[in-house]
N, C-alpha and C positions, 0 to 999 in steps of 0.2 A: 928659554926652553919651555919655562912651565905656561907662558902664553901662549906661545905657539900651541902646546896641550889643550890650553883651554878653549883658543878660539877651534880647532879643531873638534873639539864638544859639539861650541855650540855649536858649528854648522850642521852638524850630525844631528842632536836636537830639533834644530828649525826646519832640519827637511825631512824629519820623521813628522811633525807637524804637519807640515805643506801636505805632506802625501797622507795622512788622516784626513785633514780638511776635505782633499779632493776625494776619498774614497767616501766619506759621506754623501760628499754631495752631488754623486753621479746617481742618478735616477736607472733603478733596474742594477742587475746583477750581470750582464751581457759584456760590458768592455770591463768589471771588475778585473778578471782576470791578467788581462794584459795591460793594465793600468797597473797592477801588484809586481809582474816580472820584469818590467822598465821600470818602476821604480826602487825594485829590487838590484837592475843593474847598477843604475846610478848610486846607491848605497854603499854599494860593495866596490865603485870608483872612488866615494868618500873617505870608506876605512881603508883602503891600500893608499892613498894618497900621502900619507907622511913616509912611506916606504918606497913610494916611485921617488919623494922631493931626495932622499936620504941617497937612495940608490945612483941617482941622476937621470933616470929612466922618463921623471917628468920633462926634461929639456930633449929628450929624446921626441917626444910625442908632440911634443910642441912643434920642435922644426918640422917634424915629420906632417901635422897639419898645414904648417904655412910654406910647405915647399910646393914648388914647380908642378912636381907631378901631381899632387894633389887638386892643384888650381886645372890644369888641363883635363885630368879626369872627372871633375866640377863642370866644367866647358861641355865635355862629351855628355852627360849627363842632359845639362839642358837642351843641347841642341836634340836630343833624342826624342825630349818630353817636348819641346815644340813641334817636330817631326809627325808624332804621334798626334798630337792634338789636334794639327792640320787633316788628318786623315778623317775619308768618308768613307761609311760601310758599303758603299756602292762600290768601291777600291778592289774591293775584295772578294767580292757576286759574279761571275762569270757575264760575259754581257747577253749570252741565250737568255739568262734568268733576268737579266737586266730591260730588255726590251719586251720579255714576256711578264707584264706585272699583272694578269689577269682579267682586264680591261676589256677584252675583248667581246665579243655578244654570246661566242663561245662557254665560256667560261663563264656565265654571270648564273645567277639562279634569280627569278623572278618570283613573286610571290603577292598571286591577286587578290585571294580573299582567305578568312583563315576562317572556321568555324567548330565553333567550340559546343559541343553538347545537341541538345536536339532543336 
């Protein structure tokens, strides 16, 4: 029991660490913030952790990651972000605007000589 207490410490220790580490050594104050509320989540998985193992709520979440549905909604997932990435913004332009890109002699502005001052 009382190592189970202890290693339980230190993890909480070494990843109070890690996330100092990293809070220094991000340049600028711009992602501080949401680098502090994900590491904040993950902390606060650390201290509930001997209370999910106790509860049995940890075997709960486990299966719950490596089941079925999670794998096929994983699948959906990427096929989506492939889907996407395949995509041209031409996709999405009506083809008026598509075949009209300005090109034309209409449309152009010419510009022979510029004069500046006297």
């Amino acid at each position: 029991m009382l190592t189970q207490l202890y290693e339980w410490m230190m993890n909480i220790a070494a990843y109070l660490i890690i996330v100092a580490a990293v809070l220094q050594a991000i340049p600028g104050k711009e992602y501080k913030k949401y680098i502090q509320f994900f590491s904040g989540l993950v902390l606060v998985l650390f201290l509930f952790s001997p209370i999910l193992k106790l509860s049995g709520m940890m075997d709960t979440f486990t299966e719950l990651y490596h089941s079925k549905e999670y794998e096929m909604e994983k699948q959906e997932i990427q096929r989506k972000t492939e889907y996407f990435e395949d995509l041209d913004i031409m996709d999405f332009v009506p083809e008026q605007y598509q075949e009209n890109t300005g090109e034309e002699n209409g449309n152009r502005i010419e510009v022979e000589e510029i004069d500046i001052g006297e």
